[in-house]
N, C-alpha and C positions, 0 to 999 in steps of 0.2 A: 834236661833230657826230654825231647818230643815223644811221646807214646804212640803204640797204632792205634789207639782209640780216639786220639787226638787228629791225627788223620783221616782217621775215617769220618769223622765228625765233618772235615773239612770237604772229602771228596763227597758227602750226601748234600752237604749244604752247597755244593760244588764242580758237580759231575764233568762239567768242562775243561776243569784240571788234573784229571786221570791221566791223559796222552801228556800234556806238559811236564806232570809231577815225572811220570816216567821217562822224561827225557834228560829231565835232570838226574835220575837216578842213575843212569846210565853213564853220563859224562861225570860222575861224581866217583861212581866205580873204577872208572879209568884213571882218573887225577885225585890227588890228596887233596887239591884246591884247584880253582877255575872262576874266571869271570864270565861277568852279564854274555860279554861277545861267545862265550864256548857254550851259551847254552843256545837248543833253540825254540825259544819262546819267546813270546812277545813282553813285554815292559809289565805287562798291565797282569798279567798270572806269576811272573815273575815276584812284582809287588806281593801280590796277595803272598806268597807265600811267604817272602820273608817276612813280614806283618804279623803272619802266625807262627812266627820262631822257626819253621821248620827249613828254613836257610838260616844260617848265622854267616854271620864276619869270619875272615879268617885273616886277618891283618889287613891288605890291601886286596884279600878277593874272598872268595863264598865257597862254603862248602854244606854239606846235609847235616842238621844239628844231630841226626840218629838215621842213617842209613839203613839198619832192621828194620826201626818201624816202618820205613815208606814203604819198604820191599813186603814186609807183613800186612800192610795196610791196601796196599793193590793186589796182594794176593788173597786177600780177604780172610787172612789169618790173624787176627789181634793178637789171638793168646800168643806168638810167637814170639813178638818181641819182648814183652813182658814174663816171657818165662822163658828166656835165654834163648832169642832163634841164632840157628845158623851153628848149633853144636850137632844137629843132625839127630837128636832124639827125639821123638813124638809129643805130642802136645794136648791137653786137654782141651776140647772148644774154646772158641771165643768166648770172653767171660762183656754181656753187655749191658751190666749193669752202668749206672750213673758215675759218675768220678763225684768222689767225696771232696767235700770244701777244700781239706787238706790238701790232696793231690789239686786240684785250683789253685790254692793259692803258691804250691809249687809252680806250677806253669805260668806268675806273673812275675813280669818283666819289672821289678822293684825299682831299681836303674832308672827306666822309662818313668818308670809312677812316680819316683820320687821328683824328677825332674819337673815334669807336667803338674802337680802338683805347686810344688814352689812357685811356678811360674803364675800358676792360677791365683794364689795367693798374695803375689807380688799384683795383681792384676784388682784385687781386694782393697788392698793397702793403698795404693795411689788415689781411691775414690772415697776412704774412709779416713784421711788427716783432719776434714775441717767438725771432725766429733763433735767440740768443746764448743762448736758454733749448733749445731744440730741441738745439743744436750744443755737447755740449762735453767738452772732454777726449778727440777721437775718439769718443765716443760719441752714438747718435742717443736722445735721450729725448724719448721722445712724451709728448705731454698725456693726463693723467686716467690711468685705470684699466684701463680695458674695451679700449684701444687692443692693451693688451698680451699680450691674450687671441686676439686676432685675429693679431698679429706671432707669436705659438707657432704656429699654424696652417700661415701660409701659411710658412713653415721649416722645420716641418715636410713640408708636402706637397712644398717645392724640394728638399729634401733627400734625399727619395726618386726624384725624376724625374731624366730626364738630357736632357728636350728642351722644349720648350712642347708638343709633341703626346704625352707621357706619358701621357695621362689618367687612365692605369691607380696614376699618385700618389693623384687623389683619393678612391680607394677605403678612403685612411687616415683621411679625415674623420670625426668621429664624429657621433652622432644630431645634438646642439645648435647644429652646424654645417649638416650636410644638412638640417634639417628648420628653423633658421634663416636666415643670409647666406651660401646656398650660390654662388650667384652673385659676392657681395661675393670674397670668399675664392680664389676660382678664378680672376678677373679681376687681383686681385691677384697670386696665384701668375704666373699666364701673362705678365703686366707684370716682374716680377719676373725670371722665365728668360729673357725676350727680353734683358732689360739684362745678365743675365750675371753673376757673378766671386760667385758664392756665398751665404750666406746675411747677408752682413753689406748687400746691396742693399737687401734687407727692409725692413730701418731709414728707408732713403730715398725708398721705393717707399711707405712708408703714411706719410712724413712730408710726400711731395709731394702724394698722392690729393689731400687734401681742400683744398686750393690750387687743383687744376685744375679740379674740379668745381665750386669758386666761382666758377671764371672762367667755366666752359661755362654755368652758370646766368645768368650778366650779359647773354652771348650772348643766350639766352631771353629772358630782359629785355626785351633793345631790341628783339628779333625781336617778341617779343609785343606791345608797345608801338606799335610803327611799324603793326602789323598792324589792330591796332583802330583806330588814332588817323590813320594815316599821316604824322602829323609827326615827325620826326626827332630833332626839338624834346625831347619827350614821350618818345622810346627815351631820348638820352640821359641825359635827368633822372632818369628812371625807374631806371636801372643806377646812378650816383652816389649815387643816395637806398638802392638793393640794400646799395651795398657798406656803410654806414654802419648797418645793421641791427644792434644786438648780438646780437641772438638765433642769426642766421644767422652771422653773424659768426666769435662762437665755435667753433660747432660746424663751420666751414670752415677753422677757423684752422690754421698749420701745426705739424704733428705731431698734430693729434685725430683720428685715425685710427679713429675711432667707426663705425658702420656710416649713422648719418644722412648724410656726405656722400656716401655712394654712393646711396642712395635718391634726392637732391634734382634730378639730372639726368633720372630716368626719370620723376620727378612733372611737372618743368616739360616735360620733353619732348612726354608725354600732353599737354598742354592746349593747347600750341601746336597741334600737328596738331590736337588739337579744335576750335583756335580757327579755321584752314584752312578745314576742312571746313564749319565753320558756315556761311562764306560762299560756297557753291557752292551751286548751281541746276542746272536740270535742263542748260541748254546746256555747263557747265563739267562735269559727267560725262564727257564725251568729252576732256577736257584730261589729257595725262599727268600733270601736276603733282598734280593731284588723288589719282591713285592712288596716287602714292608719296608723298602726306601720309594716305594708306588705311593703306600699308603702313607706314609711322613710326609710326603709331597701333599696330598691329600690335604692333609689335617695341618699343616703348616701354611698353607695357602689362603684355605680357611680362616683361620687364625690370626692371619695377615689382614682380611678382610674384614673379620669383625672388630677388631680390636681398633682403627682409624676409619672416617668418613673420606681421606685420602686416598685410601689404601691403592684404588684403581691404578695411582702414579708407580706406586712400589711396584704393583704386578706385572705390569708393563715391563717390566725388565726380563719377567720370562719369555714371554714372545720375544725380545731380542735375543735369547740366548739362543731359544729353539731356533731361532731361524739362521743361525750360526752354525747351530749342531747339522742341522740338514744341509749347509752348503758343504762342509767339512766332509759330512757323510758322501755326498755325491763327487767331492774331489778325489778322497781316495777310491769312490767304487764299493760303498758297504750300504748294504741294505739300514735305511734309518725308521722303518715301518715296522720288521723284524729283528728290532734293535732297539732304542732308548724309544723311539715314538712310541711303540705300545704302551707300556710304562707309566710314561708322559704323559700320553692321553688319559689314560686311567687313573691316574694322581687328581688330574686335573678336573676329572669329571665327576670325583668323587668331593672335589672343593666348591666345585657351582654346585653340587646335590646341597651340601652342608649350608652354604652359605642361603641358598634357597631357604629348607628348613629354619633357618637362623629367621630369615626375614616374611615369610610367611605365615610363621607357627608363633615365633615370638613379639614379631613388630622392628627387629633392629634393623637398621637402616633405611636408608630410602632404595626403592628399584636400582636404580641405576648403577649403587654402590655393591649392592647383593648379588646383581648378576652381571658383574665385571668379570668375573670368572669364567663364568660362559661366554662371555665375547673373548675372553683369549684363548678357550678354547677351540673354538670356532675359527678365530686364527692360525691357533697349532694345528690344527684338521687340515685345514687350507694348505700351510707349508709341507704338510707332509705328505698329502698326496700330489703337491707339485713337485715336491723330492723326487716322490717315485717316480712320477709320470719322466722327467726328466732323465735316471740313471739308467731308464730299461728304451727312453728314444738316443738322446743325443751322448748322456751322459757328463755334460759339461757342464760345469758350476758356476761357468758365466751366464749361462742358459735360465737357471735358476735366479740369478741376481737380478736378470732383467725382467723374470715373471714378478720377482719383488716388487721391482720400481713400478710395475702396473698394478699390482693387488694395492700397494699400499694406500695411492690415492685415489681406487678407485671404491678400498674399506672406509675410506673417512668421506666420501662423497654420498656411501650408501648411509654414513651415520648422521651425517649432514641431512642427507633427502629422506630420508625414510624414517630418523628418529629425531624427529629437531628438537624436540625437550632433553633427550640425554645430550645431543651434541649445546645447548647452551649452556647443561651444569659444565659440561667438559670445558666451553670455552669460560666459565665463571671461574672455573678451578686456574684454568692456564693467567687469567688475570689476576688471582688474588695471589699467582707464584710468581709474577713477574712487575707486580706493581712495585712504586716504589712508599713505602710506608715510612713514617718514622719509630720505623722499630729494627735493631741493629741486624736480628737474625733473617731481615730481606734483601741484603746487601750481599754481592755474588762474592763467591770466594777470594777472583782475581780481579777485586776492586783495589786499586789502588792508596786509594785512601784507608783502606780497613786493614790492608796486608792479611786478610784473611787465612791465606796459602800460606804464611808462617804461623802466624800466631794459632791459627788452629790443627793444624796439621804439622807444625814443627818442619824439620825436615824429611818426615816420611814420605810426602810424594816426590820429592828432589829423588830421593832415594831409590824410590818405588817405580818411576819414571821409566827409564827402561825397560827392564822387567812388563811390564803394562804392554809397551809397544812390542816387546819381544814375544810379549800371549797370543798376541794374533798370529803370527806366523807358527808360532809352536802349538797353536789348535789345528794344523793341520796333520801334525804327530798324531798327537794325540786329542780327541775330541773333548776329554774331562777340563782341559784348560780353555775351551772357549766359552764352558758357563763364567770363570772367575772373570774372564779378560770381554764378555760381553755385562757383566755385572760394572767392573769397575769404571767402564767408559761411561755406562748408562749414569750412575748416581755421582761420575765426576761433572758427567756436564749438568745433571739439577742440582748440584754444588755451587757449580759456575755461576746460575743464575740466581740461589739463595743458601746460604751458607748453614740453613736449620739441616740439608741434607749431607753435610760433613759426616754426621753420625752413621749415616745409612752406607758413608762411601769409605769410612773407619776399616773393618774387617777388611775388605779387598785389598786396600791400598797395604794394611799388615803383612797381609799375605805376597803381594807383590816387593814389600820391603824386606822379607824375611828371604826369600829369592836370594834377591839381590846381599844383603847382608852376606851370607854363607857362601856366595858367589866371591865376595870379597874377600873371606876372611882365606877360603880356599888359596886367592891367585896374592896374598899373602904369606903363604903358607902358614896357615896358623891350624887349619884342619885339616882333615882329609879331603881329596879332591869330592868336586861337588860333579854329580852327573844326571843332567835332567832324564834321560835315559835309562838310567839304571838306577836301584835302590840305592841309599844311604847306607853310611856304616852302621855297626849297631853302637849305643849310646853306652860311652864311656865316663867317667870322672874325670878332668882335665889334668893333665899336668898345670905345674905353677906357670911355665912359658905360656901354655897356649891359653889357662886364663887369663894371664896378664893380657895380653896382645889382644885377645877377643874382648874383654872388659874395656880396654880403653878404646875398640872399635865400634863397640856398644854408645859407649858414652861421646865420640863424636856425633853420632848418629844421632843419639834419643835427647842430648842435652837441652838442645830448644823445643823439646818436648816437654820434658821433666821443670823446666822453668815456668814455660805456660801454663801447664796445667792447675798448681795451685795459683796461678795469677786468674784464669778464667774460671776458676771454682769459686775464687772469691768474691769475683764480682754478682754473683748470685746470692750470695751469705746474705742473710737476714741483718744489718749492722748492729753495733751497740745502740746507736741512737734511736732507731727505728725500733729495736726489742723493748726498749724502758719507753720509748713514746709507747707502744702498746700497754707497756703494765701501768703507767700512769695515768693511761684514759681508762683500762679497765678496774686498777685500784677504786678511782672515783664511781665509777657507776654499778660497783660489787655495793661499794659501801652506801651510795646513794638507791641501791636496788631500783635501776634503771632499768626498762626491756626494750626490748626493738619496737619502735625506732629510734625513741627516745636518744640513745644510747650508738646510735649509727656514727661510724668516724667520715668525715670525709678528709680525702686523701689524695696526693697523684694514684691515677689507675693503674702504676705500674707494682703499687705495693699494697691499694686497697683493702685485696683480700685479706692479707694475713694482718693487717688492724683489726677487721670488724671478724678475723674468726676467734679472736684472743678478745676480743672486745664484748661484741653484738652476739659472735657464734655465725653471723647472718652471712657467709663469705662465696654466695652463689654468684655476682654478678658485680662489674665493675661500672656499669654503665651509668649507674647517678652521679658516680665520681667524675665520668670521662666528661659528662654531659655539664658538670655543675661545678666542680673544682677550678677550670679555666676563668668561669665566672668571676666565681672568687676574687679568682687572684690580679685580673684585669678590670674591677669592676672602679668606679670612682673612689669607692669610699666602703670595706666589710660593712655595715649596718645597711647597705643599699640590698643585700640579701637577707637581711633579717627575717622579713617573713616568707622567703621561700623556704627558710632554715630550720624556721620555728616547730615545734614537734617532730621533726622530719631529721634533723645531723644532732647529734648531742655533743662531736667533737671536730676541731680540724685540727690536723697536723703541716706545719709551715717547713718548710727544706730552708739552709743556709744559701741556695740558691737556684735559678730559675735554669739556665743557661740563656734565656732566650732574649731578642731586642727589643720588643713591645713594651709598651708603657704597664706599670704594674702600681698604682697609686694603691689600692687596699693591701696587694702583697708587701711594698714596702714597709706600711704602716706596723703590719703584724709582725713581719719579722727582724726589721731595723729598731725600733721602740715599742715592741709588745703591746701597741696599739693605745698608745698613750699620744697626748695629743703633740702638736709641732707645729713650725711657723707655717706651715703649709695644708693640714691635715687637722681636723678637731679629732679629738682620740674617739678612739670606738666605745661604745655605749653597751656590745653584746658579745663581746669575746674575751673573757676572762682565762689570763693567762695563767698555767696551773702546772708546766714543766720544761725542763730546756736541758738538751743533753750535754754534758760538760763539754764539747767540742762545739757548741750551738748550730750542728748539723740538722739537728731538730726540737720543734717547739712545737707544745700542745696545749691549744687553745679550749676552752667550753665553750660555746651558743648557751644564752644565758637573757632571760629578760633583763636583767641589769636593776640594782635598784633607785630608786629614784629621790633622788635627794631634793628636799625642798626647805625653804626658808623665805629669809627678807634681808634685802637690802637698800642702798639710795638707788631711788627710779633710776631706771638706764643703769644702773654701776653694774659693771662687768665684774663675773663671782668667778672666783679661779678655786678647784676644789683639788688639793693632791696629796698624797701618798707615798709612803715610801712601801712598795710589795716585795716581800721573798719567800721566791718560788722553788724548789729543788732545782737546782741547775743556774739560778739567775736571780739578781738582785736587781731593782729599777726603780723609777719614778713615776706614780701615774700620775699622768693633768687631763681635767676636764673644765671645761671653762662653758659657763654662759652670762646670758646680758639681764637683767631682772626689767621688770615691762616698766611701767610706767604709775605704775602702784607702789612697787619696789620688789613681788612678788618674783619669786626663780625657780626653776626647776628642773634638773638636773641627772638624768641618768649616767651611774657608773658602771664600770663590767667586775671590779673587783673590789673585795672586802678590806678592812683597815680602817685605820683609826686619820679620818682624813682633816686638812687645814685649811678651812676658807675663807679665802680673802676676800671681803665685798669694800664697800666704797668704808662703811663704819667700822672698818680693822678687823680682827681672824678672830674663826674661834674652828672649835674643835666637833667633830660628828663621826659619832662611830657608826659605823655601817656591817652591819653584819653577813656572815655567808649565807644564811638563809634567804635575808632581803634580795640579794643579787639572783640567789637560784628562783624566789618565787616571785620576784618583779616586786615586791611591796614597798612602800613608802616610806623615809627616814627624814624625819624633822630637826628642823634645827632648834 
């Protein structure tokens, strides 16, 4: 039951719905029931009101959930309906105190909640299966690489502070931080101190982030959904079809602790408020709610900004939206200056202050990235006052498109001519998004070879496809669907060209799949019909039929979703091999109380980090690896790097395989015969083999002066010295062979201990070599 106090609440926050509310009241008067078409209102107050309960369902049309109160509530009588109006007896004042929790949590929509909930939760669960991979042995191992770069960081900065308001830790940040995910990094940190007990929170603090931010995105979701569509219907399909994205999926998964999930809330966040704003007019300027989706914009934008050195690409999508909103605006003939632009501009202006501040006061980023905001603002100024100037001469929105085509290159010829250091980061940025790298996430979506456009998007944009194409023309209804349908084009085409913005183009393509979905299930008759036009039904419990039928429309839809997903989650997982190669270089160097560098893993750079953070601790930078691993493994002969090695790597870890066609004589060595010698290769002198993972995916080597075995034998006789070694994981043979001079004198470096057999010209005898000799290079006589 709606109260008039609940109305009132709505017409103070909402004065521009008084004439509407009473139109409806009127035609509500008349009919027991009435549809969208018998009232006359537009779509968009329409909305709101059934949003606030005070329209409900009435099987297949609408009627007033409390007819007193609205009539109480414009007649600015509260106490009326709550003390029986309409019996014709007098009434005490208004009573205007607060409504108690109680009476609140009467007025929610349980139905709704519970719904949006499970969904949200369903949206949890998809990015929290691979746990048992995250959680083990007490230790937190995150996904991928880069994760572990950021976990130094912010351990370091807790380390230095002793409260959340320390600020003076982050002073230890260095450039590639500050002038990258300075935000990311310091939100983490400041999460991190609240929770407390050290630097081992770390681990759970960047294994949870990217969990929750999937979930605040689903939020958005249906926020966003319900907002364009106002059926309920369409939010939650919309968040169901989110959570089944691989693309996003992954990259929200728990423990990827990557800097994408901290961008993807300030992306969705922008568009909602932009999508708010779209639909206000001049009478909703006066409405608080407007200005604090002014200021979300604001502080979302911001947010957007500091938290990536990219960010400039992301923003860029709002200048496309605005300039949408303004042709829109001019087609139908509505004021867009006295309408979203004010709004807009002031959102925006309060994100280049911020972002200023940010970069001024604190040092975060560089120029160019800090006042990106004020170049799109300056942009949005631009479009808007050619809106005007155009609706009050010609009026024509082709008129407008073609002042576009002249603004735009003649803004990138001013950014060109007059700022050439920002216009060469700009073309740095556009080369390092369109180069081609040997790294998978630079490969465009609709690469052929990658099938990108399945495997990370399932069928969602098959789905979503229309719907997309169909926003264009349906932004000219209504203007709130041209921020989604200028959002989704924007991040599907830097999808196209690198597949890392799949994530960014996740939320829209939901949104436009959830459309479509409810679109379907509708001309199935499986629900009630769907009317972009008019509000949704209100949210019922299904009968068994229409679960059935929508469950199994669901599951054509999502099922190459639901498969990918933990297929591309797992390609991120930390593997078995790679977790025990780390505890067995760190086992060694705990126990050998090794420090950096001593104790450095070298490694392919694509997993470096997470060795030397479980190893060394040392997991800032991959670059000796990138620079010196290659080396390695291409080099004649492992001991030809020995003394680059020497005090500098304590460990290498060897893969079961390269992929690649280049000659690999040291990589063979070490990982076909654990560097023992062959008819081709004498064995290695300094790499003692010390683990091999029961699938021999991985092998971990020590750098090792080796010890040096010496004796006598006949001049010239070749001394063959061998072993039988076992390692955890592996059993082997080492051979070392040399030629004794001319004295009979030999001498002989091994890389491993054992009780060895050598053969000289005057028959075998036996030499223990011990693990010390090998770790301190010293001498073992025969």
């Amino acid at each position: 039951m709606t109260e008039a106090s609940e109305v009132r609440d709505l017409l103070d926050d909402r004065p521009d719905l008084a004439d509407p509310l009473a139109d409806v009241l009127d035609v509500d008067e008349a009919d027991e029931s009435w549809t969208f078409d018998d009232v006359p209102i537009d779509s968009g107050a329409f909305g709101e009101l059934v949003s606030r309960n005070i329209v409900e369902s009435a099987s297949d049309e609408y009627r007033l959930a409390d007819p007193d109160a609205v009539r109480a509530a414009l007649e600015g009588d509260a106490a009326a309906a709550t003390n029986g109006a309409g019996t014709g007896t007098s009434r005490p004042s208004a009573d205007f105190s607060a409504p108690s929790i109680s009476e609140r949590l009467r007025t929610v929509d349980w139905t709704v909640t519970g719904f949006v909930a499970a969904a949200l939760a369903f949206v949890a669960l998809v990015r929290i299966h691979p746990i048992n991979s995250i959680y083990r042995d007490g230790n937190v191992v995150l996904s991928g690489n880069d994760p572990y770069f950021y976990r130094y960081w912010v351990e370091q900065v807790l380390s230095s502070s002793a409260s959340p308001f320390n600020l003076g830790a982050l002073s230890e940040l260095p450039g590639n931080i500050v002038h990258g995910e300075p935000l990311m990094v310091t939100a983490l940190w400041w999460t991190s101190e609240l929770l407390g007990e050290g630097p081992e929170v770390v681990g759970h603090v960047l294994a949870w982030y990217p969990v929750v931010s999937a979930v605040l995105m689903g939020a958005v979701v249906y926020l966003l959904a319900t907002t364009l569509t106002r059926d309920r219907r369409v939010g939650l399909a919309a968040v169901l079809l989110f959570a089944l994205v691989p693309g996003h999926a992954l990259r929200t998964s728990l423990g990827f602790a990557d800097h994408h999930a901290f961008d993807y809330p300030w992306l969705a966040a922008t568009a909602l408020a932009l999508t708010y704003l779209a639909g206000v007019d001049r009478e909703s300027l006066r409405a608080p709610t407007t200005w604090l989706a002014s200021l979300g914009l604001g502080i979302a934008v911001a947010g957007q900004v500091l938290a990536w050195n990219a960010s400039p690409l992301l923003i860029t999508a709002i200048g496309l939206a605005v300039a949408g909103l303004a042709l829109a605006a001019v087609a139908r003939d509505e004021p867009f200056a006295a309408g979203p632009g004010l709004p807009i501009v002031t959102g925006l202006a309060l994100a280049a202050a911020l972002t200023a501040v940010g970069h001024l006061v604190v040092g975060w980023h560089t120029a160019q990235v800090a006042f990106s905001p004020a170049l799109v603002l300056i942009g949005v100024v631009a479009v808007l006052l050619a809106a005007e100037a155009v609706r009050h001469t010609t009026g024509d929105a082709r008129h407008l498109a073609a002042i576009y085509a002249v603004l735009t290159p003649a803004g990138l010829a001013a950014l060109r001519f007059g700022r050439p250091d920002d216009w060469a980061h700009l073309a740095q940025g556009v080369e390092r998004l369109t180069s081609q790298r040997n790294i998978a996430e630079t490969t465009g979506l609709f690469d052929p070879d990658s099938l990108g456009i399945l495997l990370l998007l399932g069928l969602t944009l098959v789905v979503a496809a229309p719907a997309i194409i169909w926003g264009i023309r349906r932004s000219l209804a209504d203007r709130r669907w041209t921020v989604a349908t200028a959002y989704a084009w924007y991040f599907l085409g830097l999808a196209a060209l690198s597949v890392r913005f799949v994530g960014e183009f996740a939320p829209f393509v939901a949104v436009f799949a959830g459309v479509v979905f409810v679109w379907t299930a509708d001309w199935i008759d499986a629900v009630r019909p769907f009317d972009p036009d008019a509000p949704g039904p209100a949210l019922e419990f299904p009968d068994r039929r229409t679960l059935v039928t929508v469950g199994v429309l669901f599951l054509l839809v999502a099922s190459l979703g639901a498969i990918q997903v933990p297929v591309k989650t797992s390609q991120l997982l930390v593997t078995d091999a790679e977790y025990g190669a780390a505890m067995a270089a760190d086992e060694r160097a705990d126990r050998l109380d090794q420090q950096y560098p001593e104790n450095y893993v070298l490694s392919g750079w694509g997993e470096n980090r997470m060795y030397n953070y479980f190893v060394s601790g040392e997991s800032r930078s991959y670059g000796y690896a990138r620079n010196n691993y290659p080396r390695l493994l291409t080099a004649d002969h492992p001991d030809d790097l020995y003394d680059r090695f020497s005090g500098r790597v304590g460990y290498v870890v060897v893969p079961d395989s390269l992929g690649v066609d280049a000659e690999t004589p040291a990589y063979d060595l070490l990982a076909r015969d654990y560097g023992s010698r062959t008819a081709e290769q004498p064995g290695t002198a300094h790499y003692r083999a010390l683990w091999a993972s029961p699938d021999g995916e991985r092998r971990v080597f020590a750098v090792v002066p080796g010890a040096n075995v010496t004796g006598s034998a006949a001049p010239n006789a070749t001394v063959t010295l061998r072993t039988n070694v076992a390692t955890p994981g592996a059993e082997f043979t080492y051979e070392r062979q040399a030629t004794a001079d001319a004295s009979g004198s030999y001498a002989v470096r091994v890389a491993n201990p054992g009780t060895y057999t050598v053969a000289t010209g005057n028959g075998t005898e036996q030499i223990e070599v011990p693990a010390g000799a090998i770790r301190n290079g010293t001498a073992v006589g025969s």
